[in-house]
mmCIF file of the N, C-alpha and C atoms, coordinates in Angstrom:
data_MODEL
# 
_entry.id   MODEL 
# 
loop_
_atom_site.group_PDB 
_atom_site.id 
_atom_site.type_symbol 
_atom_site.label_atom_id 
_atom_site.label_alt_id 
_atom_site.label_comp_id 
_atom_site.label_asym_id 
_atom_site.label_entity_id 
_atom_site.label_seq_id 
_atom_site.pdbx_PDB_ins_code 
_atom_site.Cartn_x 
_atom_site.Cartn_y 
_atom_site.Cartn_z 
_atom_site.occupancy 
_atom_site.B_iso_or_equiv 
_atom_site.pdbx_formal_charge 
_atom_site.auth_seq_id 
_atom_site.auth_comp_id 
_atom_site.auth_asym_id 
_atom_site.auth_atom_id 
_atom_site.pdbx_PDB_model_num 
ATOM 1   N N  . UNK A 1 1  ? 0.813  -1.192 0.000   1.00 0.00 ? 1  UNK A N  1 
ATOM 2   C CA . UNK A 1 1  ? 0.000  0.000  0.000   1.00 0.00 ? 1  UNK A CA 1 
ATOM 3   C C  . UNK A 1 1  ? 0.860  1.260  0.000   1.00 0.00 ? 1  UNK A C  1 
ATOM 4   N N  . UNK A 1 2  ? 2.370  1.261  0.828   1.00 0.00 ? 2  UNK A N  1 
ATOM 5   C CA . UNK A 1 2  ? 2.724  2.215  1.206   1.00 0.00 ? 2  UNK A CA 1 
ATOM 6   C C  . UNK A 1 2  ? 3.627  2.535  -0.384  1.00 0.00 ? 2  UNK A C  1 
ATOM 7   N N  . UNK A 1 3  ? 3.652  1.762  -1.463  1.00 0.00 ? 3  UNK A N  1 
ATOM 8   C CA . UNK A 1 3  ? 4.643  2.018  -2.389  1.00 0.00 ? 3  UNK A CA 1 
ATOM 9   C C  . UNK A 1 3  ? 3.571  2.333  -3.543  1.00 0.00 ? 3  UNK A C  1 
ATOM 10  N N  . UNK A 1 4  ? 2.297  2.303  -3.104  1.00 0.00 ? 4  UNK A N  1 
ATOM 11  C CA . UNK A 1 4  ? 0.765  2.681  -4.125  1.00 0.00 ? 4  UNK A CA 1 
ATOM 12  C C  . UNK A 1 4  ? 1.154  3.964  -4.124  1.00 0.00 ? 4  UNK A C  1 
ATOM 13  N N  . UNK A 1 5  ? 1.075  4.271  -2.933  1.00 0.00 ? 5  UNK A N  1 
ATOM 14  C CA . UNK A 1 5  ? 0.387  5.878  -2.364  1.00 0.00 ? 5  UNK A CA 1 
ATOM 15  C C  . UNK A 1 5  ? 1.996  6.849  -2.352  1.00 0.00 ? 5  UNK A C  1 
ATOM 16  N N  . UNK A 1 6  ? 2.990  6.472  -2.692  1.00 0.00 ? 6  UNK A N  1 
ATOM 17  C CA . UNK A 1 6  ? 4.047  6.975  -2.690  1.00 0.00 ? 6  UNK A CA 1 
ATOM 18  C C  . UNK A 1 6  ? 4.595  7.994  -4.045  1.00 0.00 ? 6  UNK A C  1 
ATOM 19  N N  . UNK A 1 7  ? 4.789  8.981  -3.781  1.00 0.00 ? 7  UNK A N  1 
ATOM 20  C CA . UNK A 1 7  ? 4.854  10.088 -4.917  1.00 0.00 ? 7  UNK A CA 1 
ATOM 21  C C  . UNK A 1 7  ? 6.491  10.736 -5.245  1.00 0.00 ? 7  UNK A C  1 
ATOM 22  N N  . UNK A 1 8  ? 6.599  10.601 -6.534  1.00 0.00 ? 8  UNK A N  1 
ATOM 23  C CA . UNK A 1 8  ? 7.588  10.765 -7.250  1.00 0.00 ? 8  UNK A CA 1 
ATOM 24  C C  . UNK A 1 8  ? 8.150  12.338 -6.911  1.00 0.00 ? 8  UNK A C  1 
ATOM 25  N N  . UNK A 1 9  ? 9.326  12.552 -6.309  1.00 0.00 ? 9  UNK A N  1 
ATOM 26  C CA . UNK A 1 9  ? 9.339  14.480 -6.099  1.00 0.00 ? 9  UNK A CA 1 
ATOM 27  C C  . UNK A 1 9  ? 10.906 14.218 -6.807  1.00 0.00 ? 9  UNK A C  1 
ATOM 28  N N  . UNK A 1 10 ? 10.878 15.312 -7.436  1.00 0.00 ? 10 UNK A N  1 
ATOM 29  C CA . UNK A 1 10 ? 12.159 15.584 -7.926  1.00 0.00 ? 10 UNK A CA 1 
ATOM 30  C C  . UNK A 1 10 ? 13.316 15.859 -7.441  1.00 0.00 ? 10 UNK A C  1 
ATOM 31  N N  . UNK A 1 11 ? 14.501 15.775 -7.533  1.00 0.00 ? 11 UNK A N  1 
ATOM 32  C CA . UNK A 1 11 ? 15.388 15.691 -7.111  1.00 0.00 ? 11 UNK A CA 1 
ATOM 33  C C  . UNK A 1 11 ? 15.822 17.414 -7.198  1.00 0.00 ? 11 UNK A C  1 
ATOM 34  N N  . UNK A 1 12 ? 17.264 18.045 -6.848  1.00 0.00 ? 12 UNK A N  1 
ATOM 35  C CA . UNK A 1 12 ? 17.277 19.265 -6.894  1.00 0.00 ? 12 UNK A CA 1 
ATOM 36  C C  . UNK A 1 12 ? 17.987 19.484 -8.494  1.00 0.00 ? 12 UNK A C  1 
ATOM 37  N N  . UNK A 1 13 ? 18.418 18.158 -9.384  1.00 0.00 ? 13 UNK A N  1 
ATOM 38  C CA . UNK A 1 13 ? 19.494 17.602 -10.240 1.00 0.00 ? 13 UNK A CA 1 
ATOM 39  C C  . UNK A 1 13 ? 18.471 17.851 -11.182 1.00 0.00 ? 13 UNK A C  1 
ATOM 40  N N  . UNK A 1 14 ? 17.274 17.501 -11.341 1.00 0.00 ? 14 UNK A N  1 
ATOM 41  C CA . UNK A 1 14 ? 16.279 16.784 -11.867 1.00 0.00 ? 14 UNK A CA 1 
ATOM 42  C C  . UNK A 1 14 ? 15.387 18.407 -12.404 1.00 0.00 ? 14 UNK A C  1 
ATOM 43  N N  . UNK A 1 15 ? 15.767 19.934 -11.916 1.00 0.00 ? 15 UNK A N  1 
ATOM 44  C CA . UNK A 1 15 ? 15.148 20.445 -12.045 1.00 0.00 ? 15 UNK A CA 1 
ATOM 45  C C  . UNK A 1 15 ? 15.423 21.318 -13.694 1.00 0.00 ? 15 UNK A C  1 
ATOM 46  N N  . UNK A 1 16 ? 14.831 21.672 -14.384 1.00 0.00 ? 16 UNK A N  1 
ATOM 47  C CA . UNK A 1 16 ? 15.506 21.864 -15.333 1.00 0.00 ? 16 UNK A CA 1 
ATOM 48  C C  . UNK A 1 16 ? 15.309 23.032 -15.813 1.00 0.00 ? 16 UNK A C  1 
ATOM 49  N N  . UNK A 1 17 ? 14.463 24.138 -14.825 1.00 0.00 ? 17 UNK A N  1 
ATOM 50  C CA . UNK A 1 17 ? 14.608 25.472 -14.668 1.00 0.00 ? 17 UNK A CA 1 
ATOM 51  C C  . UNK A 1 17 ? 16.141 26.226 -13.762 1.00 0.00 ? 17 UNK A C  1 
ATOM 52  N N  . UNK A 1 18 ? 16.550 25.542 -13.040 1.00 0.00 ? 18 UNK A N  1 
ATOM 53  C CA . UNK A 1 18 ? 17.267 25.699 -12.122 1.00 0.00 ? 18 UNK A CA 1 
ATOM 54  C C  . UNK A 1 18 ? 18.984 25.224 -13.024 1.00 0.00 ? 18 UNK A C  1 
ATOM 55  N N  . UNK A 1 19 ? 19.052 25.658 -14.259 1.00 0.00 ? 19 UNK A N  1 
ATOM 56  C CA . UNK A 1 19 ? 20.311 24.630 -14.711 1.00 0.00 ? 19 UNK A CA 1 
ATOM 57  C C  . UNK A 1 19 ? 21.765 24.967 -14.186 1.00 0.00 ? 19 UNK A C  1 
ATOM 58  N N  . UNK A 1 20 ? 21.805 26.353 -13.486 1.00 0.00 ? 20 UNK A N  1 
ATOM 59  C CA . UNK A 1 20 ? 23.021 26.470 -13.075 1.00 0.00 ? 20 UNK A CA 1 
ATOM 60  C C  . UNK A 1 20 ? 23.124 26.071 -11.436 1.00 0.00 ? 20 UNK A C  1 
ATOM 61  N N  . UNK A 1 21 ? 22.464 25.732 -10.948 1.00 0.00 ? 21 UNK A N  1 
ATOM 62  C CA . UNK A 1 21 ? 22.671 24.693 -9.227  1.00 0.00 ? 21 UNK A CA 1 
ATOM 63  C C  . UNK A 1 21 ? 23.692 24.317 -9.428  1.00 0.00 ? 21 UNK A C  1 
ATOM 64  N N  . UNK A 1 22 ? 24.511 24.678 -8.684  1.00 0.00 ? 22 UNK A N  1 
ATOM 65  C CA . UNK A 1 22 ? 25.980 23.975 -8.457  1.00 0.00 ? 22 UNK A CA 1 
ATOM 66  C C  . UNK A 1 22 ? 27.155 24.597 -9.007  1.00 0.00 ? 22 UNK A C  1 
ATOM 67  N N  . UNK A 1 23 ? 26.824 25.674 -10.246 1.00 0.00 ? 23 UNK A N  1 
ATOM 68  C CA . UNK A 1 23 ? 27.967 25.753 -11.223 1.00 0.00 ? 23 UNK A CA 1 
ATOM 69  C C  . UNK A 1 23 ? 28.218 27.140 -10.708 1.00 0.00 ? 23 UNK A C  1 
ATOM 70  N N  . UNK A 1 24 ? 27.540 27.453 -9.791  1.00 0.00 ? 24 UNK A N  1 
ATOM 71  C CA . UNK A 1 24 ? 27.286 29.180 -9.819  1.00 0.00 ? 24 UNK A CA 1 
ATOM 72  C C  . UNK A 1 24 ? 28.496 29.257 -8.624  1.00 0.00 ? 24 UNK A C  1 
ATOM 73  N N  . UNK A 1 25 ? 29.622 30.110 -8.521  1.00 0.00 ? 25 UNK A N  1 
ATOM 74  C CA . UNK A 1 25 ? 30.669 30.286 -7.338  1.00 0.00 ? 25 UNK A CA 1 
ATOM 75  C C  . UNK A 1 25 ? 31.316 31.883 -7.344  1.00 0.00 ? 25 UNK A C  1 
ATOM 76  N N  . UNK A 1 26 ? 31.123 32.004 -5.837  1.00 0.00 ? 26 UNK A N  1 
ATOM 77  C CA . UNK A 1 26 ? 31.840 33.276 -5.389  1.00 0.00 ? 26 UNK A CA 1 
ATOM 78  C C  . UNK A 1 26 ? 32.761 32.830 -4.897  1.00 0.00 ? 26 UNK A C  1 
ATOM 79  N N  . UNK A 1 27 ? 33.223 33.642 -3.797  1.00 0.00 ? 27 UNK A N  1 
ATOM 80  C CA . UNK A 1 27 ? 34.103 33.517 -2.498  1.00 0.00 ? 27 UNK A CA 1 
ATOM 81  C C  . UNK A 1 27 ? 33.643 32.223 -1.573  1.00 0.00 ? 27 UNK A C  1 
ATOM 82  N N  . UNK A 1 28 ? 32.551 32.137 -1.686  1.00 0.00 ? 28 UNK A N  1 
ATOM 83  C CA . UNK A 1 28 ? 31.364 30.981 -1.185  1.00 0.00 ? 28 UNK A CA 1 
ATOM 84  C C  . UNK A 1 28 ? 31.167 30.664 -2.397  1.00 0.00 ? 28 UNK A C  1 
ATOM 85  N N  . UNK A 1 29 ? 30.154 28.768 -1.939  1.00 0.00 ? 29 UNK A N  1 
ATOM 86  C CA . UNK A 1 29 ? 29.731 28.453 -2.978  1.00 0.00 ? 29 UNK A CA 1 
ATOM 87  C C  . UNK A 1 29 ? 28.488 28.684 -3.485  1.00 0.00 ? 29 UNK A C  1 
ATOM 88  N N  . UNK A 1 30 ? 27.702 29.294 -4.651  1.00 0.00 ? 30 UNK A N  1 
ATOM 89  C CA . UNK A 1 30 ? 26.674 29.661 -4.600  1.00 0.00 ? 30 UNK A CA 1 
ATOM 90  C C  . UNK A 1 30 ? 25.894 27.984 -5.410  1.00 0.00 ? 30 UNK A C  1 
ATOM 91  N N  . UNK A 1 31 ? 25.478 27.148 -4.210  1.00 0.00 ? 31 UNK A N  1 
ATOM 92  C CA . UNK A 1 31 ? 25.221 25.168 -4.851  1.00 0.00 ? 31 UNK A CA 1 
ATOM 93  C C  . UNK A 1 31 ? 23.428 25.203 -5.055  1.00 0.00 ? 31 UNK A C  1 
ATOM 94  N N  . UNK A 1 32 ? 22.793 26.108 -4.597  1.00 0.00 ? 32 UNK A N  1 
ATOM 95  C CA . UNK A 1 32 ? 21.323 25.221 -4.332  1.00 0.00 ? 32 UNK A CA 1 
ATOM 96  C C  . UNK A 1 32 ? 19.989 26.298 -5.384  1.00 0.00 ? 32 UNK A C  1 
ATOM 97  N N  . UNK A 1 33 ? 19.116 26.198 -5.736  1.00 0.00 ? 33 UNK A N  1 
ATOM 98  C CA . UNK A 1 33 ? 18.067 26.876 -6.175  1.00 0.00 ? 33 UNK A CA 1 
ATOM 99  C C  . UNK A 1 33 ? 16.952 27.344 -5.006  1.00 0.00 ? 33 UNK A C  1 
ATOM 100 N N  . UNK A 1 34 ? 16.138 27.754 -5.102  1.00 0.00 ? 34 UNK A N  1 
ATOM 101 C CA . UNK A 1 34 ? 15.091 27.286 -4.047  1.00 0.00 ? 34 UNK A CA 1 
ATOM 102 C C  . UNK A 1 34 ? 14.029 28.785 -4.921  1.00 0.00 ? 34 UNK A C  1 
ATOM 103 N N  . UNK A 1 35 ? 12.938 28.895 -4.147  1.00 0.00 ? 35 UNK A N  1 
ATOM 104 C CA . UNK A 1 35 ? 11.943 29.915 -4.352  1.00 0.00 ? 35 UNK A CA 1 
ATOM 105 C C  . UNK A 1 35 ? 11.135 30.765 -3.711  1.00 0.00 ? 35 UNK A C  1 
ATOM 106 N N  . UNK A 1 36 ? 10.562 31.659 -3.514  1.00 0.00 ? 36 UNK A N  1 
ATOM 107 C CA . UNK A 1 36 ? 9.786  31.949 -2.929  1.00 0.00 ? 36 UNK A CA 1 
ATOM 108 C C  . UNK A 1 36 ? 8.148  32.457 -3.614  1.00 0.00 ? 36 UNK A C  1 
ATOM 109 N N  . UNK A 1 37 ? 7.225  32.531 -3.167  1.00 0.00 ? 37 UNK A N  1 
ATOM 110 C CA . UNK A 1 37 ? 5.882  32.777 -3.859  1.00 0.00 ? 37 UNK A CA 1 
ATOM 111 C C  . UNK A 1 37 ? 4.579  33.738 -3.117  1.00 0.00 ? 37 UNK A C  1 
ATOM 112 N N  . UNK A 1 38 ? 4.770  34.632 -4.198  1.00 0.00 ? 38 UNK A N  1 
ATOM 113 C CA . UNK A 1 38 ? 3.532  35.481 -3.041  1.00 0.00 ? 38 UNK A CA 1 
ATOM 114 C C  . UNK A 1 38 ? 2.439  35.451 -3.812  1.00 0.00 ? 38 UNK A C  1 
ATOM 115 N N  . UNK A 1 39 ? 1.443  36.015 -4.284  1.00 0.00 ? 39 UNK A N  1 
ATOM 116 C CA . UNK A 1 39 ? 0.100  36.304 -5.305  1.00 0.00 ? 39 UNK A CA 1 
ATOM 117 C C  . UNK A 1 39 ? 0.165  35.844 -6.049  1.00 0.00 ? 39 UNK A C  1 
ATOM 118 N N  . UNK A 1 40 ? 0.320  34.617 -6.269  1.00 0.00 ? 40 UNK A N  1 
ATOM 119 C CA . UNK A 1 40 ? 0.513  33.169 -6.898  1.00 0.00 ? 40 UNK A CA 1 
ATOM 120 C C  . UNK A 1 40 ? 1.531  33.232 -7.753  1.00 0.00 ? 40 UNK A C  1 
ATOM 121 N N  . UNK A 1 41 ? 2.417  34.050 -7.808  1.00 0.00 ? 41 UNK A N  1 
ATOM 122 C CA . UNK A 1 41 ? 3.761  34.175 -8.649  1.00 0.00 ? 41 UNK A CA 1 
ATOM 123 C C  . UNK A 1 41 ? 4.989  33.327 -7.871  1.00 0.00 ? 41 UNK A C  1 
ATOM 124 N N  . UNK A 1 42 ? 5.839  32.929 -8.691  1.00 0.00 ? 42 UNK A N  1 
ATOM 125 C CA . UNK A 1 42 ? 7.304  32.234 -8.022  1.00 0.00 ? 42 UNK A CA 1 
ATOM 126 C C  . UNK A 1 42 ? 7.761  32.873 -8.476  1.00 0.00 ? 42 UNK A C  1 
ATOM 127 N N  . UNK A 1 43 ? 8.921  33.336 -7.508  1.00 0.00 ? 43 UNK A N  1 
ATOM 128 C CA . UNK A 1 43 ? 10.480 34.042 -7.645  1.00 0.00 ? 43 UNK A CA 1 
ATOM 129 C C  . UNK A 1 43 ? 11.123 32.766 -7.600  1.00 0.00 ? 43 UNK A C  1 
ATOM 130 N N  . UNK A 1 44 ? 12.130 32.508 -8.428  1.00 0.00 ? 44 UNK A N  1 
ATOM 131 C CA . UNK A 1 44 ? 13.001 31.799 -8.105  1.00 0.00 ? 44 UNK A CA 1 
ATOM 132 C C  . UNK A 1 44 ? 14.751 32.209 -8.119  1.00 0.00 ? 44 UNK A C  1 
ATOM 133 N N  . UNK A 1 45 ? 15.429 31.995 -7.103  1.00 0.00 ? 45 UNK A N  1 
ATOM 134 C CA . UNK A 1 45 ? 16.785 32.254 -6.743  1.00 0.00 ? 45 UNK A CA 1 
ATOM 135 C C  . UNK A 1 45 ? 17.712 31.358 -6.632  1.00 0.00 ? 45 UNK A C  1 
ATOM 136 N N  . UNK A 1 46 ? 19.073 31.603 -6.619  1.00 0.00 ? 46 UNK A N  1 
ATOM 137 C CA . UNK A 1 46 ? 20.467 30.703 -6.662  1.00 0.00 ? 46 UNK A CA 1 
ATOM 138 C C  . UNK A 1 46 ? 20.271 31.053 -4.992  1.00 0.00 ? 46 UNK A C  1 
ATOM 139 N N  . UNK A 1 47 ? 20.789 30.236 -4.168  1.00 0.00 ? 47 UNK A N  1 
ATOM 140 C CA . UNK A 1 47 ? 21.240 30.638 -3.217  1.00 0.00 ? 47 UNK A CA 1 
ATOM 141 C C  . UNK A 1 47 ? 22.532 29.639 -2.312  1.00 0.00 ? 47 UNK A C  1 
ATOM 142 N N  . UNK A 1 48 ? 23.108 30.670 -1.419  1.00 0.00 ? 48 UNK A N  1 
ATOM 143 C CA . UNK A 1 48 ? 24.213 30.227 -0.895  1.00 0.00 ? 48 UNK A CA 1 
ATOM 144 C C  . UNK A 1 48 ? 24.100 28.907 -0.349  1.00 0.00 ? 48 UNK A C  1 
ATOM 145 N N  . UNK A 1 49 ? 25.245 27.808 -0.267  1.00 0.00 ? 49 UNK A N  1 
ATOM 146 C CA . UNK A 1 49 ? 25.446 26.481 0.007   1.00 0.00 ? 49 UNK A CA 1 
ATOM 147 C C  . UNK A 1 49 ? 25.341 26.656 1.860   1.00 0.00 ? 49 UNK A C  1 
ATOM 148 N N  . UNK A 1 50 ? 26.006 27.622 2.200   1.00 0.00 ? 50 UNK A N  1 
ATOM 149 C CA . UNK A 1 50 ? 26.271 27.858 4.078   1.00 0.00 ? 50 UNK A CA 1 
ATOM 150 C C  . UNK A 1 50 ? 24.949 28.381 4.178   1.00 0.00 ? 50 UNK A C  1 
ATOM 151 N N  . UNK A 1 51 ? 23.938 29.164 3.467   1.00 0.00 ? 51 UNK A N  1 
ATOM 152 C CA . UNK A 1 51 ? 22.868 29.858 3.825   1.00 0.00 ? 51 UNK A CA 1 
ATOM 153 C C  . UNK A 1 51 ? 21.797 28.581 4.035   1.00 0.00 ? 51 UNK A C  1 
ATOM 154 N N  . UNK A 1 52 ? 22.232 27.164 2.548   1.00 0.00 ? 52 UNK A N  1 
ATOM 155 C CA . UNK A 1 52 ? 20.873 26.562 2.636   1.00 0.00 ? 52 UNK A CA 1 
ATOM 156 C C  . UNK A 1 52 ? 21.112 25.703 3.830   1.00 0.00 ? 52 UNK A C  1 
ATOM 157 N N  . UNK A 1 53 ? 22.588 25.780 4.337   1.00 0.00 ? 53 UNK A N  1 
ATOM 158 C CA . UNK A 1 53 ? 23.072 24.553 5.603   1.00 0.00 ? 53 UNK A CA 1 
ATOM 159 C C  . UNK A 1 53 ? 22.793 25.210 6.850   1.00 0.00 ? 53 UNK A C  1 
ATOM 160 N N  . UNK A 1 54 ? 22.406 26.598 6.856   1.00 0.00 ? 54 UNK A N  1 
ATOM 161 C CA . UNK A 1 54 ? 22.154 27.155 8.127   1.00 0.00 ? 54 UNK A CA 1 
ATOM 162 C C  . UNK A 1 54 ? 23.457 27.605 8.941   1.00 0.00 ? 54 UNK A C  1 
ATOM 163 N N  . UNK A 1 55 ? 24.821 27.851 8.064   1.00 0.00 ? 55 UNK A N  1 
ATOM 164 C CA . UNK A 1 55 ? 25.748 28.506 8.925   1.00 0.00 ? 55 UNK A CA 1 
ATOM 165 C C  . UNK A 1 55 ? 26.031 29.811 7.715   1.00 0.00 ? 55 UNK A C  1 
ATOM 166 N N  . UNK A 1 56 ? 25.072 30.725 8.277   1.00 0.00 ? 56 UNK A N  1 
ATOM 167 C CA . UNK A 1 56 ? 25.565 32.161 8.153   1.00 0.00 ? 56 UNK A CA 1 
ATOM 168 C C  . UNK A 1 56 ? 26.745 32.677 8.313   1.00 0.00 ? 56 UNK A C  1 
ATOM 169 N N  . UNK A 1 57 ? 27.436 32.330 9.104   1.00 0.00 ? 57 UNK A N  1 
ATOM 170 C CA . UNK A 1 57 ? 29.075 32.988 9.360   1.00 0.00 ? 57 UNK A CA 1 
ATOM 171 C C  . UNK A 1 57 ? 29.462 32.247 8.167   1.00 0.00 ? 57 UNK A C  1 
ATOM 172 N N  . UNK A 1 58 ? 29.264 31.663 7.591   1.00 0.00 ? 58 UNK A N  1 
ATOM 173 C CA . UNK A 1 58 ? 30.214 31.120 6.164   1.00 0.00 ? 58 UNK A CA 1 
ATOM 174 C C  . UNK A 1 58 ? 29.748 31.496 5.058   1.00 0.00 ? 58 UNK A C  1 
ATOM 175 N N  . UNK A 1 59 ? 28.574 32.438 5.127   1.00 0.00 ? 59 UNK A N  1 
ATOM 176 C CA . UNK A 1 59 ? 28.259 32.456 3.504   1.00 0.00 ? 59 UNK A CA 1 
ATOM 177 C C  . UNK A 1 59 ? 28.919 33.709 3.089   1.00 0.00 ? 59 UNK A C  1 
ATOM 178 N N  . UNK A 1 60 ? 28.891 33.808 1.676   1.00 0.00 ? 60 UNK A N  1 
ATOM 179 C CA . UNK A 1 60 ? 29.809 34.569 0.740   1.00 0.00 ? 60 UNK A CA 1 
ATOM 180 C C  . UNK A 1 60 ? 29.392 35.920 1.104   1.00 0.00 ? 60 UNK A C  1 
ATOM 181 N N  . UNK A 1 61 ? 30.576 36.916 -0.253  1.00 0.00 ? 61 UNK A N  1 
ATOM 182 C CA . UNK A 1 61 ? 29.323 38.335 -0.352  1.00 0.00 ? 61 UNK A CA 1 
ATOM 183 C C  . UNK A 1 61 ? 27.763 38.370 -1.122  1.00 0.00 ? 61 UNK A C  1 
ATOM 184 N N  . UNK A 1 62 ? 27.723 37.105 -1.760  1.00 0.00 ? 62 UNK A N  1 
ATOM 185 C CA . UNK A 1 62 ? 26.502 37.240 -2.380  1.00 0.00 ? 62 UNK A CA 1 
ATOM 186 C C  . UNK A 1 62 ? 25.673 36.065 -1.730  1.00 0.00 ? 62 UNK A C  1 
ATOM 187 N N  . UNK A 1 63 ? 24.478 36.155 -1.419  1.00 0.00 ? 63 UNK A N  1 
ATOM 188 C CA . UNK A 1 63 ? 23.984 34.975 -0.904  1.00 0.00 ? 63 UNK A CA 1 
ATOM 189 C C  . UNK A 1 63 ? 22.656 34.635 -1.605  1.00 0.00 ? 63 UNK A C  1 
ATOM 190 N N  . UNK A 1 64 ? 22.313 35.611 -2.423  1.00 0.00 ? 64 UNK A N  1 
ATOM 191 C CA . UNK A 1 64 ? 21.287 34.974 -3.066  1.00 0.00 ? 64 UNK A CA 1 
ATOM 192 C C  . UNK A 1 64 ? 21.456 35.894 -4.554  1.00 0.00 ? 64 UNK A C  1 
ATOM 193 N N  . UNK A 1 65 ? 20.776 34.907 -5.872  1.00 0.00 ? 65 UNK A N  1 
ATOM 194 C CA . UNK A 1 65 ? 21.052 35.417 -7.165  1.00 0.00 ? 65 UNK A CA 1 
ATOM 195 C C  . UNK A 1 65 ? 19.421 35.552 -7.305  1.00 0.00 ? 65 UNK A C  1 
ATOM 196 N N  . UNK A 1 66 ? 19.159 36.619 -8.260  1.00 0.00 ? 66 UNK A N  1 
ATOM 197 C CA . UNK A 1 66 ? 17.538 36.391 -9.187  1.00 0.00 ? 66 UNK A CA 1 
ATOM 198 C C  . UNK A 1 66 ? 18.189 35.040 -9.777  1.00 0.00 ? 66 UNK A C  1 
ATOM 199 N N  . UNK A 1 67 ? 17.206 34.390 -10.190 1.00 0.00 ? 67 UNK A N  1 
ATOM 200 C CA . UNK A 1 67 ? 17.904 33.050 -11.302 1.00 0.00 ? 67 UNK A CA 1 
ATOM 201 C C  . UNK A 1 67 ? 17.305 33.583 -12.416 1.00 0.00 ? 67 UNK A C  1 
ATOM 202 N N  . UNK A 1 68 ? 16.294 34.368 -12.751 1.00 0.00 ? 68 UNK A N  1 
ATOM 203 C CA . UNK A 1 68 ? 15.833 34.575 -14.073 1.00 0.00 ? 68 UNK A CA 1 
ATOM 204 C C  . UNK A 1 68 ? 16.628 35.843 -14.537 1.00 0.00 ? 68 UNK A C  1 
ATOM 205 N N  . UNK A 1 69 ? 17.533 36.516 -14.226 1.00 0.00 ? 69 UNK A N  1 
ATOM 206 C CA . UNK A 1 69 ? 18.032 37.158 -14.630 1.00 0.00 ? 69 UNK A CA 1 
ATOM 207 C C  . UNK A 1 69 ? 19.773 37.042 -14.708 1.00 0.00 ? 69 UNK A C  1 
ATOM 208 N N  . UNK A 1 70 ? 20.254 36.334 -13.895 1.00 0.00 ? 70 UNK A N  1 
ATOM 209 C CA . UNK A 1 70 ? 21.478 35.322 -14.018 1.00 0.00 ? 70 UNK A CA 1 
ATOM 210 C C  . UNK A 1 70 ? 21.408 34.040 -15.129 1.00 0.00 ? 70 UNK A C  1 
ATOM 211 N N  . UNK A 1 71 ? 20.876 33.849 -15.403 1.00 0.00 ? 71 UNK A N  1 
ATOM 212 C CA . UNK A 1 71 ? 20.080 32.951 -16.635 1.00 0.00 ? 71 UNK A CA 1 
ATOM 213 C C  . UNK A 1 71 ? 20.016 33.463 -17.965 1.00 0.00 ? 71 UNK A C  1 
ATOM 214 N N  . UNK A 1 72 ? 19.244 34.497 -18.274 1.00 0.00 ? 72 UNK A N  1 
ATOM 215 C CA . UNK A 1 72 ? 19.529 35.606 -18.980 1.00 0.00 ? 72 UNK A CA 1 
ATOM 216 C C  . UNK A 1 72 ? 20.531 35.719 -19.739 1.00 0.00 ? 72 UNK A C  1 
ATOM 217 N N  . UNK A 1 73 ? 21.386 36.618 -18.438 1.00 0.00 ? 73 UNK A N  1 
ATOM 218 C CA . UNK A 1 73 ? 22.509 36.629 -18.990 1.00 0.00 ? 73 UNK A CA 1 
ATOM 219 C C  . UNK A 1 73 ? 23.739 35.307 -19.240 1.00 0.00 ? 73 UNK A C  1 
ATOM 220 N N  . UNK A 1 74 ? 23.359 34.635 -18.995 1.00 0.00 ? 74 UNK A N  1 
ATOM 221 C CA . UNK A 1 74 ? 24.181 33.328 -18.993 1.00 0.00 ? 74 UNK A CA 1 
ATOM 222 C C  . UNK A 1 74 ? 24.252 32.933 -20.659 1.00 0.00 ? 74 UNK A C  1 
ATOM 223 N N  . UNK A 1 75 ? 22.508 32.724 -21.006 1.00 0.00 ? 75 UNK A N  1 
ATOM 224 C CA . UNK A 1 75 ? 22.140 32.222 -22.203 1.00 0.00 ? 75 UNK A CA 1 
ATOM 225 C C  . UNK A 1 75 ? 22.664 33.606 -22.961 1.00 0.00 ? 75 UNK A C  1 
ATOM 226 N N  . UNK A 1 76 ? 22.248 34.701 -23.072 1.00 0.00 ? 76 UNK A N  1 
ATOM 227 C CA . UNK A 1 76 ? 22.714 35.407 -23.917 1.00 0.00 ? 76 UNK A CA 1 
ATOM 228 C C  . UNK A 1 76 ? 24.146 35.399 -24.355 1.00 0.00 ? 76 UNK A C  1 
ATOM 229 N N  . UNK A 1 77 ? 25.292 35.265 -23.315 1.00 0.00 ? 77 UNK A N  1 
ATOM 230 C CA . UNK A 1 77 ? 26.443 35.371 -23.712 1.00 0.00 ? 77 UNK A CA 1 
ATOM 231 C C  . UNK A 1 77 ? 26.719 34.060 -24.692 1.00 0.00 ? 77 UNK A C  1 
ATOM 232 N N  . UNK A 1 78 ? 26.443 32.566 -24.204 1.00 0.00 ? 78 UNK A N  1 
ATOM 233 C CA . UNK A 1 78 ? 26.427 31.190 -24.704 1.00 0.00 ? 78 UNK A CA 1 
ATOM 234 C C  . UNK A 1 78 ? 26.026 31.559 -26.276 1.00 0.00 ? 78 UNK A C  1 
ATOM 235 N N  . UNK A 1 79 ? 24.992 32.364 -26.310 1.00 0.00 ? 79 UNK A N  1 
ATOM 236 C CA . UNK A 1 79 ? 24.356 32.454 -27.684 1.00 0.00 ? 79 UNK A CA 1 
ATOM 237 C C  . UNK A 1 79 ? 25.686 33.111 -28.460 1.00 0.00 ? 79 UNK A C  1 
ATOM 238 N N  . UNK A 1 80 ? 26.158 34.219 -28.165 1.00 0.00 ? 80 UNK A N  1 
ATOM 239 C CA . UNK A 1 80 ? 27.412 34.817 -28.380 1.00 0.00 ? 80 UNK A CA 1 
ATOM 240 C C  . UNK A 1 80 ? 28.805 34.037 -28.977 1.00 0.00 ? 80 UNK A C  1 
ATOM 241 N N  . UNK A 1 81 ? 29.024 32.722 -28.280 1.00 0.00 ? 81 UNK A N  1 
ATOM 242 C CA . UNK A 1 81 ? 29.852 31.923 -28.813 1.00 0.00 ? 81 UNK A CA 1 
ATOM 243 C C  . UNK A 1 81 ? 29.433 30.738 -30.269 1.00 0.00 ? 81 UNK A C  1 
# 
């Protein structure tokens, strides 16, 4: 029963809005995606590896990215080559 009722969630690898997770680095590492949502809109952001582990004294100068606009510019330059 318990492997009926059991639901498939994606992994953080698996997301394929999120393509720079992991690749993104400051001074800190900038490793995880995550989101936030107000009036039924999602923001979605890069954010710091120490921020998503909960030790603040380690995260970088940047701790969180827009992702749709780090993205952006990512693809635009790629297009460039």
């Amino acid at each position: 029963m318990l492997a009926e009722r059991t639901q498939k969630r994606n992994s953080p690898s698996e997301d394929a809005h999120s393509f720079l997770a992991g690749r993104l680095f400051d001074d800190a590492a900038i490793d995880g995606s995550s989101h936030a949502a107000k009036s039924g809109r999602r923001w979605r952001y890069y954010i710091s590896r120490a921020v998503l582990k909960g030790r603040s004294q380690d995260r970088g100068s940047v701790t969180r990215v827009p992702a749709a606009k780090i993205e952006k510019q990512v693809s635009q330059r790629s297009e460039a080559y």
